[in-house]
C-alpha positions as MATLAB code, in Angstrom:
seq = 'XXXXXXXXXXXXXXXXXXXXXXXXXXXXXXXXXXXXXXXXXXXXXXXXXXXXXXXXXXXXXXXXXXXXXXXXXXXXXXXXXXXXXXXXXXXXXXXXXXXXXXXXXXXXXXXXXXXXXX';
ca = [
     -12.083   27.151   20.680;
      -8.903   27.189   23.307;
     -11.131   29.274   25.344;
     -13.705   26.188   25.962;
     -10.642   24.636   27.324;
      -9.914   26.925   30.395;
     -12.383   25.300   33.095;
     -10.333   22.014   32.734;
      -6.928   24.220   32.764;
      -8.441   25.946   36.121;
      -9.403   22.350   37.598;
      -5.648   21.129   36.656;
      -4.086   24.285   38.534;
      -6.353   24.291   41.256;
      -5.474   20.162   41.720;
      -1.870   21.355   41.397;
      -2.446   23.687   43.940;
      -4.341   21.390   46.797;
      -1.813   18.321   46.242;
       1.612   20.607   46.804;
      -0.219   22.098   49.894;
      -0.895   18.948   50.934;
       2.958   17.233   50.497;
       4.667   20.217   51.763;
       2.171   21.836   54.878;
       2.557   18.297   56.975;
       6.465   18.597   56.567;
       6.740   21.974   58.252;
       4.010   21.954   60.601;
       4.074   18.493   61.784;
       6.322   17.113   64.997;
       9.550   15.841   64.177;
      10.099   13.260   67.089;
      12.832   10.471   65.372;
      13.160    7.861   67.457;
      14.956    3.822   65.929;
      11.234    2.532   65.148;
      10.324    5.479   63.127;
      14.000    4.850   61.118;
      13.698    1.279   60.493;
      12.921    0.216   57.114;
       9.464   -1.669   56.916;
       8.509   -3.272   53.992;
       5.047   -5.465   53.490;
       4.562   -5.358   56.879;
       7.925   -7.009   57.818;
      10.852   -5.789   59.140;
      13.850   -6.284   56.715;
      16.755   -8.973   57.930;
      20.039  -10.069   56.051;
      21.217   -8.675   52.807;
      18.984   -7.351   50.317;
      20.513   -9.802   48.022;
      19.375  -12.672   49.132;
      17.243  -15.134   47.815;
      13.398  -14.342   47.882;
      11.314  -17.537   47.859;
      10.214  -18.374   44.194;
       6.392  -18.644   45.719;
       6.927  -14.628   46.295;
       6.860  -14.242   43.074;
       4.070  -16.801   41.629;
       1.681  -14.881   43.952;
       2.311  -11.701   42.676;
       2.010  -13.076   38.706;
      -1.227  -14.510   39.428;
      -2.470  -11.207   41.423;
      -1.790   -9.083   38.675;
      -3.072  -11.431   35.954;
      -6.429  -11.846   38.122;
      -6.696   -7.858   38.289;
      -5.789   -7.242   34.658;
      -8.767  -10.217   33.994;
     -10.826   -8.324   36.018;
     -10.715   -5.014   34.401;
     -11.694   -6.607   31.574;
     -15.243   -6.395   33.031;
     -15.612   -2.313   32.621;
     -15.669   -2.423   29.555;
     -18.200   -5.180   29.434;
     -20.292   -3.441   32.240;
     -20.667    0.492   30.222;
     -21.673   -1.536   27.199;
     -24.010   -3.990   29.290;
     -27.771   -2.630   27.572;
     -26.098   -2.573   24.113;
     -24.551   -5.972   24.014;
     -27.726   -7.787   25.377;
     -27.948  -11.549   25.123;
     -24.816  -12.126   23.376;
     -22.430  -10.262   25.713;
     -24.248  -12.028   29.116;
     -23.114  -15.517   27.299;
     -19.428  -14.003   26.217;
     -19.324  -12.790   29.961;
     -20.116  -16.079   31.555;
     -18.025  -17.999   29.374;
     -15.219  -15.435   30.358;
     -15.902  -16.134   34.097;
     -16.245  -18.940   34.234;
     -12.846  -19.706   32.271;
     -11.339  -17.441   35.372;
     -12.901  -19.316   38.100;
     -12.028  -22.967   36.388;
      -7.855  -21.627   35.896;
      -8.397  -19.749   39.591;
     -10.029  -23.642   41.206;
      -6.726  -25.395   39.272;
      -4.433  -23.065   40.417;
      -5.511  -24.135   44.292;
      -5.899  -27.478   43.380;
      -2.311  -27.384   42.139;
      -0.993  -25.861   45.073;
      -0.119  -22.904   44.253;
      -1.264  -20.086   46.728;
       0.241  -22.270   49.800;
       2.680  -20.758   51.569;
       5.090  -22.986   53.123;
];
């Protein structure tokens, strides 16, 4: 029945609700004091210098390929952990196996050089 439905259409406008008050209140009732720090653009923690075409170190980007294929290997492990009682022996062994495959290509990858920063 649609009527079942209306808690979780209440939650959704009352979420809609908090997070607009919560972008817009802060722009009205919060100082405005610009100053040339507050204007500067500031990304990863750096200051930007030079063009924004020019060349980005090719380690820049092997970092961020390996973070995201070590997080996406790692969220392979929810699953893994909700069906943890159910799979019993057989999923501890297919677990280890699948750790210990990421920790042997995560020890090569250092061996090989490849999170130093030069």
């Amino acid at each position: 029945m649609p009527i079942d439905y209306l808690p979780i259409l209440i939650l959704f406008i009352i979420a809609a609700i908090i997070a607009t008050v919560s972008l817009v209140l802060p722009h009205y009732l919060g100082p405005r004091r610009p100053n040339k720090a507050k204007q500067e653009v500031i990304e990863s923690g750096k200051l930007n210098y030079g063009d924004a075409r020019r060349r980005v170190p090719v380690q820049y980007y092997m970092v961020a390929m390996l973070f995201i294929i070590f997080d996406i290997e790692i969220l392979f492990l929810y699953p893994w952990a909700v069906l943890f009682w159910d799979l019993k022996w057989f999923g501890l062994i297919q677990i280890g196996i699948f750790t210990l495959l990421l920790v042997e290509s995560f020890v090569y990858m250092w061996k090989k050089g490849v999170f130093e920063w030069e």
